[in-house]
C-alpha positions in Angstrom: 0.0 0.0 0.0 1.4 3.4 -1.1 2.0 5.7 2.3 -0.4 8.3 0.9 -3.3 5.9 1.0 -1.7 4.5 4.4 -1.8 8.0 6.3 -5.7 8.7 6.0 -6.0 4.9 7.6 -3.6 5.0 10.3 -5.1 8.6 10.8 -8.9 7.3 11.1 -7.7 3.9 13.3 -6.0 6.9 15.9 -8.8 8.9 16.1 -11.7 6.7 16.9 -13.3 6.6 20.0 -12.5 2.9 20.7 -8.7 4.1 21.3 -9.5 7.1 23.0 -10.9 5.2 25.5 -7.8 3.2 26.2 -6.4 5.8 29.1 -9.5 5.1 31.0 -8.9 1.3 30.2 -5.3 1.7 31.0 -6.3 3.7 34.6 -8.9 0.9 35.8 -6.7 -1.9 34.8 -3.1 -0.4 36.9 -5.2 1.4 39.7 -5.6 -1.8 42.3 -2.0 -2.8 42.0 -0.6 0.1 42.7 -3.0 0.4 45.6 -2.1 -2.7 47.0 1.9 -2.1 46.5 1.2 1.0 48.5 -0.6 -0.8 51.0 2.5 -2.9 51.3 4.8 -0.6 51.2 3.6 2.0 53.4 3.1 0.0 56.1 1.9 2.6 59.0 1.5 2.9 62.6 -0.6 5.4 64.5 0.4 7.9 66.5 -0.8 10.8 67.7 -4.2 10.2 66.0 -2.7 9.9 62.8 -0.9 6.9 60.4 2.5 7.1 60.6 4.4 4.9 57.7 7.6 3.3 58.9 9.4 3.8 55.9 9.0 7.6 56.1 10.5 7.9 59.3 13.7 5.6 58.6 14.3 8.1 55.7 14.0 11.0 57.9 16.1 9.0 60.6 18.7 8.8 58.4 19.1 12.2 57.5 19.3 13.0 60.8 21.3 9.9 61.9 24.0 11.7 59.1 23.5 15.4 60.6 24.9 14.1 64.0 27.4 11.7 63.4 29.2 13.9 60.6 29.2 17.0 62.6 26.4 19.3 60.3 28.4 18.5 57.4 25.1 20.3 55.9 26.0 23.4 57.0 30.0 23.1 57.8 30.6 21.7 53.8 28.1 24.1 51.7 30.4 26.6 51.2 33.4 23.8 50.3 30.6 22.6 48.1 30.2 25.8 46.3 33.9 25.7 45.4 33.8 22.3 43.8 31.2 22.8 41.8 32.9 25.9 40.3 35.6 24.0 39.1 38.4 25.5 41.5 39.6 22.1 42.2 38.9 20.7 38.9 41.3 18.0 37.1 40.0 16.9 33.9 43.3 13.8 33.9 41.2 12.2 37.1 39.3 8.9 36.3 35.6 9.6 35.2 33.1 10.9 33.0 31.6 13.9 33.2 32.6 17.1 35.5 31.3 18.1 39.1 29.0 20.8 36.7 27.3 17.8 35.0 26.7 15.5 37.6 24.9 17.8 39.6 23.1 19.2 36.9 22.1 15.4 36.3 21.0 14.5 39.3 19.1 18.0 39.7 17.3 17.4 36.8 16.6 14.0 38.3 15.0 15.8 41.6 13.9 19.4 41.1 10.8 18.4 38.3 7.5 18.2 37.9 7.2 17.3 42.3 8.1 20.5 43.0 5.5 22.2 41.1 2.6 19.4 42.0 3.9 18.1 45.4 4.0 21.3 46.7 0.8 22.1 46.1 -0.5 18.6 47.1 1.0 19.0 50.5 -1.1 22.8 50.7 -4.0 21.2 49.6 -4.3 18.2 52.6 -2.6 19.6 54.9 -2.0 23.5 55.0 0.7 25.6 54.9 2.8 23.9 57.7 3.6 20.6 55.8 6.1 22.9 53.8 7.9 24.3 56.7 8.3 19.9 57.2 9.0 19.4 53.6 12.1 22.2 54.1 13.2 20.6 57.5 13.4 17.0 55.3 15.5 18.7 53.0 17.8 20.0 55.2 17.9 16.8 56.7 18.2 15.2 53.3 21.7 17.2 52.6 23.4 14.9 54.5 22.1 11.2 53.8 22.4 12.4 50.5 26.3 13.9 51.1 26.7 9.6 52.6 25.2 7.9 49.5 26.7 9.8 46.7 30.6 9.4 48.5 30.0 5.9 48.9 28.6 5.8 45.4 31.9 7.4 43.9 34.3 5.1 46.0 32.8 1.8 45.1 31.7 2.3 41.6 32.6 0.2 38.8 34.9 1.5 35.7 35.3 -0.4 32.3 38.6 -0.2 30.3 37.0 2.4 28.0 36.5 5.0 30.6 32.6 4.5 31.3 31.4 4.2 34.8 28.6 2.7 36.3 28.2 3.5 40.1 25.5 4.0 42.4 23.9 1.3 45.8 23.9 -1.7 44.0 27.5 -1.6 43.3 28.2 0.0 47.0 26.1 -1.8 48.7 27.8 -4.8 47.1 31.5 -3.9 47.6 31.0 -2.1 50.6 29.2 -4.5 52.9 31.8 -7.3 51.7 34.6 -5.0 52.6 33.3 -4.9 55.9 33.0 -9.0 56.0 29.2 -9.1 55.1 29.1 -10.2 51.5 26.2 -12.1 51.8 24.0 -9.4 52.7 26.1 -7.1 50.4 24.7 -9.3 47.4 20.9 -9.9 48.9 20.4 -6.2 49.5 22.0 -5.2 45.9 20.3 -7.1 43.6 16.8 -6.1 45.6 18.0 -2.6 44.7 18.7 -3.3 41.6 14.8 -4.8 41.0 13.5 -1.9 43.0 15.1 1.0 41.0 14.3 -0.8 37.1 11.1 -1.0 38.0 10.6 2.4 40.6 12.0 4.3 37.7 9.0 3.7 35.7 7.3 5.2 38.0 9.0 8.4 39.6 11.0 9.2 37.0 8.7 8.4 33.7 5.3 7.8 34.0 4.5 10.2 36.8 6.4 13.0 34.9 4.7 12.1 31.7 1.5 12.4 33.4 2.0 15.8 35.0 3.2 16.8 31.6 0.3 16.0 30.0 -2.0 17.3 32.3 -0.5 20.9 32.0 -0.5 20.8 28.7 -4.3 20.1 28.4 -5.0 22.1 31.3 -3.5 25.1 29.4 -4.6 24.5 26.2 -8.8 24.0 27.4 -9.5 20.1 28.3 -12.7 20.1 26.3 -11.3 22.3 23.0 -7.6 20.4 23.1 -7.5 17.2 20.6 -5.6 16.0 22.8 -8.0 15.9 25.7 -8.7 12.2 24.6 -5.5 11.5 23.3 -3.3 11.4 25.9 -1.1 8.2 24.4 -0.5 10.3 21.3 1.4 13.3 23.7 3.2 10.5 25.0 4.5 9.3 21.7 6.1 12.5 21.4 7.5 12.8 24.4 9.2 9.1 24.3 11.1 10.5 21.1 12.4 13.1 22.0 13.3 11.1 25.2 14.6 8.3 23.2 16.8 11.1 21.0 18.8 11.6 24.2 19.2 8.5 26.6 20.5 6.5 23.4 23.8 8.4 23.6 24.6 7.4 27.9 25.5 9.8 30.5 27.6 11.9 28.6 24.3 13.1 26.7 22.4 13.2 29.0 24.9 15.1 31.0 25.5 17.0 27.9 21.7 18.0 27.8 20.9 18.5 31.6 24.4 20.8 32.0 21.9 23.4 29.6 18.7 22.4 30.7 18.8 22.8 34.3 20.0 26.3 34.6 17.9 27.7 32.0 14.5 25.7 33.4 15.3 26.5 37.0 16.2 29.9 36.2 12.7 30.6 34.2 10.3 29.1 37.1 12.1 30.8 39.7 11.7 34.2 38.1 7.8 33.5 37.1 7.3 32.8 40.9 9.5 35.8 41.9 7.6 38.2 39.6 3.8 36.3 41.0 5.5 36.5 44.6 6.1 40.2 43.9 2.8 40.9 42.8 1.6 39.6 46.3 4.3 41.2 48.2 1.6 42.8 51.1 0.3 38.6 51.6 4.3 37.4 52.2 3.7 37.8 56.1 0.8 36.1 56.4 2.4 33.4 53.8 5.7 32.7 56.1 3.8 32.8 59.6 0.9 30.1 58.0 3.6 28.0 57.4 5.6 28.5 60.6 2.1 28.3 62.8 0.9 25.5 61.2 3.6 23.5 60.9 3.2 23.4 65.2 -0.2 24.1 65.4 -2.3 23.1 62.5 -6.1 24.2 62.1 -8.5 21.5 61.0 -5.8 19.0 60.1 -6.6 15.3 61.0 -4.2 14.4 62.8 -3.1 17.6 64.0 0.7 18.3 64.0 2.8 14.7 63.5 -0.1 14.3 60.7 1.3 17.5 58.5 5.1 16.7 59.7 4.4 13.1 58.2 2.8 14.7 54.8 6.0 17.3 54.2 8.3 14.4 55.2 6.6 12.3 52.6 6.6 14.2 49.8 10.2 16.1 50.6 11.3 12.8 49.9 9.4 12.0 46.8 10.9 15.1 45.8 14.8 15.2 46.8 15.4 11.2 47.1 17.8 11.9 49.9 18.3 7.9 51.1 16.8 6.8 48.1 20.3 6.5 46.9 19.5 7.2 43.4 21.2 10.2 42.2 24.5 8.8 43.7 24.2 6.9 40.5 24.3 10.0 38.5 27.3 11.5 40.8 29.4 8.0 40.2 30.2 9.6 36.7 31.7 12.4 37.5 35.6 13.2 37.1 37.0 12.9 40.7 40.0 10.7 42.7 38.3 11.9 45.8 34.5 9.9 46.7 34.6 12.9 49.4 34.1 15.7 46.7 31.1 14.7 44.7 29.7 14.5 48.7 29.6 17.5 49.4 28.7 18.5 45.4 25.7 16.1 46.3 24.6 17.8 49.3 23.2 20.9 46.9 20.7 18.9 45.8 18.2 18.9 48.5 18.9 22.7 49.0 17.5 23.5 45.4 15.2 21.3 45.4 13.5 21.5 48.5 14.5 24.5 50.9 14.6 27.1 47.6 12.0 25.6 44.8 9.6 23.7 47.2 9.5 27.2 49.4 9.2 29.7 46.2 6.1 27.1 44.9 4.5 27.2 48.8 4.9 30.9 48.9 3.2 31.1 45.1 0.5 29.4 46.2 0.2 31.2 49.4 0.3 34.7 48.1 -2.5 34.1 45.7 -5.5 31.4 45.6 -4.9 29.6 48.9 -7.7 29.1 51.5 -7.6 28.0 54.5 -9.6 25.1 55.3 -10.0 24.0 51.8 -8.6 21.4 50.7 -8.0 22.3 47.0 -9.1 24.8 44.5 -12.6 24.2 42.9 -11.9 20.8 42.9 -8.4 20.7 41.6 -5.2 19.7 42.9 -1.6 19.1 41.9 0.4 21.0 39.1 -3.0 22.1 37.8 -3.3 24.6 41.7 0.0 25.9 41.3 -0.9 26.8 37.4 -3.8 28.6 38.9 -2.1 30.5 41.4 0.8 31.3 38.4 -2.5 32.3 36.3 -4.1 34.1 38.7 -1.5 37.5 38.5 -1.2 37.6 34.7 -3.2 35.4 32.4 -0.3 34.0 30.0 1.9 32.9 33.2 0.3 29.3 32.9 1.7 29.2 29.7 5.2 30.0 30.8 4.8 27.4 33.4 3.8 24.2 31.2 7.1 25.1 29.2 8.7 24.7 32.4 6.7 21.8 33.5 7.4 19.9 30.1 11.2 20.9 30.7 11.0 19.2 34.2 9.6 16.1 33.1 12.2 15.7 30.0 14.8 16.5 32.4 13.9 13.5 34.8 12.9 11.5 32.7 16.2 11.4 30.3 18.0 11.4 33.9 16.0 8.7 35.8 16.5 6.4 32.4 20.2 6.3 33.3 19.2 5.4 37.2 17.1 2.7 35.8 19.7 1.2 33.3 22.8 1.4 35.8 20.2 -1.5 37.4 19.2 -3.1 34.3 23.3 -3.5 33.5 23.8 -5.2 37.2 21.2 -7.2 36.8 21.6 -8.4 33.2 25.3 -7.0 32.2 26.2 -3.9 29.9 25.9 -5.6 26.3 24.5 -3.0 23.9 21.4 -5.1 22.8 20.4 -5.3 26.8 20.5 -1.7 27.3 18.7 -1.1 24.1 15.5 -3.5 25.6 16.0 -1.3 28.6 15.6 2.1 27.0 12.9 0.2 24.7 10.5 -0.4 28.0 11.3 3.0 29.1 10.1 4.9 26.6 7.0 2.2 26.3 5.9 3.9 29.9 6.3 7.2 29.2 3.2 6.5 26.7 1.7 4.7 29.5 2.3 7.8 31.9 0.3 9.9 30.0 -3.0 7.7 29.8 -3.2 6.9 33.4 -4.4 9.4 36.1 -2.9 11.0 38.9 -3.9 8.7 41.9 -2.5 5.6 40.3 1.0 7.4 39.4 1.2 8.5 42.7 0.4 5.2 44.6 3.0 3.2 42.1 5.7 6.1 42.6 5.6 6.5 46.0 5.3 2.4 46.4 8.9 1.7 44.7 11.4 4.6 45.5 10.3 4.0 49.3 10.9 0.2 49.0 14.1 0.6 47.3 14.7 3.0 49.8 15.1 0.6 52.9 17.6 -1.8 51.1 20.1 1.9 51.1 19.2 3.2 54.5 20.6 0.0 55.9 23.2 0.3 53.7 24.6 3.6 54.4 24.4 3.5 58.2 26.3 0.5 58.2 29.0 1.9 56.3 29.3 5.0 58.3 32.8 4.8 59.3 33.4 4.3 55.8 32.2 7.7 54.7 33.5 9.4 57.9 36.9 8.1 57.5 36.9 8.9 53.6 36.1 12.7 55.5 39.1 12.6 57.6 41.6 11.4 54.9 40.5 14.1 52.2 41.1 16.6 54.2 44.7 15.1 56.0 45.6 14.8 52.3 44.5 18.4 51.6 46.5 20.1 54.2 49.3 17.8 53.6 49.5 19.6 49.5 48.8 22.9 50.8 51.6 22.2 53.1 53.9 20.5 50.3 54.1 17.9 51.5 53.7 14.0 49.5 50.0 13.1 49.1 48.8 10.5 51.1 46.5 7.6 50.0 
């Protein structure tokens, strides 16, 4: 058949309502799984009046199990952390990939997406203003585990002849443990991680990004008027592509691509809120002190304060990954002879995505449609609020924001793809044809994303980055001499070259 006959078929077969109904189809036949994996997963207690999930305090444990026991390295490394970053102790000769620059931009673009647009706003929504001022205390919290995980990540990561590296808790959790005469459990606990993050990153980092994408861009161009109101499969079509065009080429295009990205996407939804933000400046007092009273003594919260502190811990984590342990898989890349460096290049992370975005986005929504006592805005919730609270200081801002929102989700989605495959190639090896059935499935769920709604992206999501979660908690905290002796000799070796003296190893 000659294509121009083809394309009026293949345009008909697209268009009829038979496949337009497959989201809805899609939606009802995911929904009860993921509901029962979150079930599992978020296995609660109660307290206080409220359910408490055990996993959710083990991740905030271990940020502040790190806090402690390395001294505030949150606050003592940030401005060391600074320096890396800008290259003054860069050495393009040292083993690696990409630079301190592109790893961070990588893993950034893996955290600071479409959560801190719709989690933000989420969190409002159920439980007021105070589960932000949570959400920023997680983050802060967060610097540290995070700082742990990516130096362990560096130290123990794997490097081929050809230069390319594959790092991140499957590898240390391996090496590590058997280094300190537990390789049994090294190899149980890295091959779980391994399952957890192939299969969590079809979640947190595609489908629920897809999804958010979509819903933006309908949301913005008028649900009922948009062709692609109905259609949400063929937006996610579009979005594999381009996804595809980039993960193909491995970290260096991805970090290649997210080095550009991240600046620029940051930069243009931090000035949109500064400029709505600015347009409210007489409602900033009441914004900071809702947040700071409520996250103490929440109004007509169920379960009253540990219910909000739960909620911000929850999604701070969703958002940053601190003990997740994914982005040190992003970090293992990066150009270093010291694990110690791309620590404290990690601990950045949490700070922009939680303690600056997360807070610009509360204060957004604060400033402008927020009321108290209800739980959304006419009935909607996620990225679609904080588009109405952009929206409701100049009319095109919504616009400007579903660029961004789109940008987010590309961003972690091309990044996440590369979490996911540094699993895949533990699990099955780093042959070219394995990696290409990797990248193959991934691109298959960003369709998928699209065409299933919010409530079952978010019970799936949440469901695997917490379970893989547990397997690296245990992990790190084992191996915290490790990181804290790894601490002591970076520096020793550091004031023994300022001093000119031989460099000790």
């Amino acid at each position: 058949m000659r294509l121009s006959k083809l394309y009026p078929a293949l345009l008909l077969l697209f268009t009829t309502p038979a496949l337009a109904s497959i989201d809805q189809a899609i939606n009802d036949g995911f929904k009860p799984y993921a509901k029962a994996l979150s079930e599992f997963v978020f296995y609660s207690v109660p307290v206080g009046g409220t359910q408490v999930p055990i996993i959710v305090v083990a991740l905030v444990g271990c940020g502040l199990f790190f806090t402690v026991y390395l001294g505030f390295i949150n606050l003592r490394g940030f401005r060391h952390a600074v320096k890396i970053v800008k290259g003054d102790f860069e050495d393009p000769n040292d083993p690696g990939e990409v630079s301190h620059f592109q790893a961070l931009t990588t893993a950034v673009s893996g955290t600071v997406g479409v959560g801190n647009v719709a989690h933000v706003a989420i969190v409002i929504s159920i439980g007021g203003p105070g589960a932000a001022f949570w959400m920023i205390v997680a983050g802060f919290l967060g610097m540290s585990s995070k700082f742990a995980e990516c130096t362990l990540g560096v130290k123990y990561r794997n490097e081929a002849p050809d230069g390319t590296t594959f790092g991140g808790p499957m590898f240390y959790l391996e090496k590590g443990l058997a280094e300190l005469n537990k390789p049994r459990l090294g190899k149980v606990m890295a091959y779980y991680y391994a399952v957890c993050i192939v299969i969590g990153t079809l979640g947190i980092g595609c489908m629920f990004q897809s999804n958010q994408a979509y819903s933006q861009f309908v949301n913005t161009t008028g649900a009922e008027a948009s062709f692609f109101a109905d259609k949400a499969w063929m937006v996610g079509i579009v979005l594999a592509v381009l996804t595809a065009t980039v993960i193909v080429g491995g970290i260096k295009s991805i970090a290649a691509v997210t080095s550009r990205l991240v600046p620029f996407m940051a930069g243009l939804y931090v000035i949109t809120a500064l400029i709505v933000i600015a347009a409210n400046y007489d409602k900033l007092g009441y914004a900071f002190s809702a947040i700071i009273t409520g996250a103490f003594s929440p109004d007509g919260v169920a379960g009253g304060m540990i219910g909000v502190l739960i909620l911000g811990f929850r999604r701070a984590a969703f958002s940053n990954e601190a003990g997740l342990g994914s982005s040190s898989i992003a970090h293992a890349a990066v150009r270093t002879k010291e694990p110690v460096t791309e620590g404290y290049v990690a601990m950045l992370e949490p700070f922009i995505d939680t303690v600056v975005i997360c807070t610009i986005t509360a204060l957004v929504i604060l400033v402008t449609i927020y009321e108290p006592g209800v739980t959304n805005a006419g009935g909607i919730s996620g990225v679609e609020l904080t588009s109405s609270a952009f929206g409701s200081v100049i009319s095109w801002f919504p616009y400007v924001l579903t660029v961004v929102i789109i940008l987010f989700a590309f961003s972690t989605m091309v990044s996440w793809s590369y979490y996911g495959l540094a699993g895949w190639v533990f699990l099955f090896g780093d042959k070219t044809s394995t990696k290409l059935i990797y990248n193959l499935i991934f691109c298959v769920f960003v369709v998928i994303g699209c065409a299933i709604k919010l409530d079952a992206v978010l019970d799936f999501s949440d469901s695997m980055i917490f379970a893989m979660a547990l397997a690296n908690i245990i992990g790190i905290i084992i191996m915290a001499p490790i990181v804290k002796q790894e601490i002591r000799g970076y520096w020793e070796r550091r004031a023994d070259n300022q001093a000119g003296l031989p460099i000790r190893r």
